[in-house]
N, C-alpha and C positions, 0 to 999 in steps of 0.2 A: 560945793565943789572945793576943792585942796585949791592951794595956793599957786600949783604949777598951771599954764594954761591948757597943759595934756593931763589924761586919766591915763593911766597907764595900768593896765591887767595883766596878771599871765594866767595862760589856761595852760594845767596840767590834768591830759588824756591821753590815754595810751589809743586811741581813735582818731587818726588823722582826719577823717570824716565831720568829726564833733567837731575838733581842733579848728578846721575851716570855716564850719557854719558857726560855730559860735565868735570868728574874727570877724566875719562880715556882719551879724550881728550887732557888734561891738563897731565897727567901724562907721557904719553907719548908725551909733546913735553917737559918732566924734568922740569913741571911745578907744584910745591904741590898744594892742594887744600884741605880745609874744606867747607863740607855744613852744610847750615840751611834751616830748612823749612819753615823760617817767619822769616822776621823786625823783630819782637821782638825777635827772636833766637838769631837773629846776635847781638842784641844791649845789650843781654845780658851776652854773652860773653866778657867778659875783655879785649880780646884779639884782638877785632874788629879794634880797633884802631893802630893797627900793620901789617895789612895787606898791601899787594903791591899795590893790586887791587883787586876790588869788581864786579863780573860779578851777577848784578840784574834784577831780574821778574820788570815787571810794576804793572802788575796786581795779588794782593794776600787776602783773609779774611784782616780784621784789618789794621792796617800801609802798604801803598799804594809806592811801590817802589819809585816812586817821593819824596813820603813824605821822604821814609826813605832816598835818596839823600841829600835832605835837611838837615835831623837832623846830617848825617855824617860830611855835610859840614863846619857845626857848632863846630864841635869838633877833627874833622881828615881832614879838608880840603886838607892837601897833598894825599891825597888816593883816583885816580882816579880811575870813575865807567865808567861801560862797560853794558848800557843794552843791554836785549837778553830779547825778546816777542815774541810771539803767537799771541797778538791782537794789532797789530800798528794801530794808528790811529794817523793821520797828526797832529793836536793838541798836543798830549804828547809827539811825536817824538821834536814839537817845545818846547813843557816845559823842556823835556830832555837835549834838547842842550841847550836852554837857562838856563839853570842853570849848563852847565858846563860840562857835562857829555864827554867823552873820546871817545864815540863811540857809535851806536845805531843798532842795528841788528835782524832782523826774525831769530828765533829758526831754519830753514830751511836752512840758509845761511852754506856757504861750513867753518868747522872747522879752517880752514887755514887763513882765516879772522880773528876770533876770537883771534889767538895765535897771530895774526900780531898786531890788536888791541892792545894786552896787555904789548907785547914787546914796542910798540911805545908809549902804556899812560907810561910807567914806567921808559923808556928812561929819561926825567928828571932828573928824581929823581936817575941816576944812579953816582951823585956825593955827592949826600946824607952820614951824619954820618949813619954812619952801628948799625941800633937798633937791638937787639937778640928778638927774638917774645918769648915773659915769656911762661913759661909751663901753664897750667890750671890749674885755681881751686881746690881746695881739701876740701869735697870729690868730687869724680867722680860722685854724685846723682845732683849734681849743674847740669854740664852738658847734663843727662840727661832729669834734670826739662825741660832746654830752648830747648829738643828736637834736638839737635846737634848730628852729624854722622859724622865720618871723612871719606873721602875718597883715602887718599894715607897715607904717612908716619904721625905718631901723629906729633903735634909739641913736644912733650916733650921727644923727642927719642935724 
């Protein structure tokens, strides 16, 4: 475990449906969680680059979860991603991993996977300096513009 006493995730799915099960998931294994509904949500928020780990869609309108792996790796390379899809396909499963990715999983796959995934990509980093995840933006209409929803404790609590 990192040096914060919170894990802190964001899950980026364009599936408000996933979005929710996979917080209470996460919450109940003491795991916080912010979602977005889109790459763009997430890279809009400041905060992106503070996260433990990132549980990503492949497939969304716009910026293409690969893609967004990519732009993270460029700017937050320590912040290992964890896709979760609906439509695997052999090819991206290979672009996934060959670009780094922590783990790769069908949306159908037993939760208990998932929480292992995240405890194991984050294991690294658990000798890591202890960063504090900054509060958001002010005002709160920021937030809303990139469409953001939290799903457990805010960070600014």
């Amino acid at each position: 475990m990192n040096m914060r006493s919170t894990i802190w995730v964001a899950i980026v799915d364009d599936d408000e449906s996933v979005c929710r099960s996979l917080g209470h998931l996460l919450v109940a294994s003491d795991i916080e969680s912010i979602a977005y509904l889109s790459a763009d949500a997430f890279l809009a928020d400041p905060r992106h680059r503070y996260f433990d780990c990132v549980l990503l869609d492949i497939q969304f309108p716009g910026m293409s979860g690969i893609e967004l792996q990519r732009q993270l790796a460029a700017v937050a390379p320590h912040i290992p991603i964890i896709f979760i899809t609906a439509h695997e396909a052999p090819e991206v499963r290979k672009q996934a991993l060959a670009a780094g990715c922590a783990a790769f999983f069908q949306k159908t796959e037993a939760g208990n996977l998932v929480i292992q995934a995240i405890h194991n990509a984050i294991a690294p980093l658990s000798g890591a300096v202890s960063r504090p995840i900054p509060p958001p933006p002010t005002p709160a209409a920021v937030l809303q513009k990139a469409q953001i929803f939290s799903l457990g404790t805010p960070f600014n609590q």
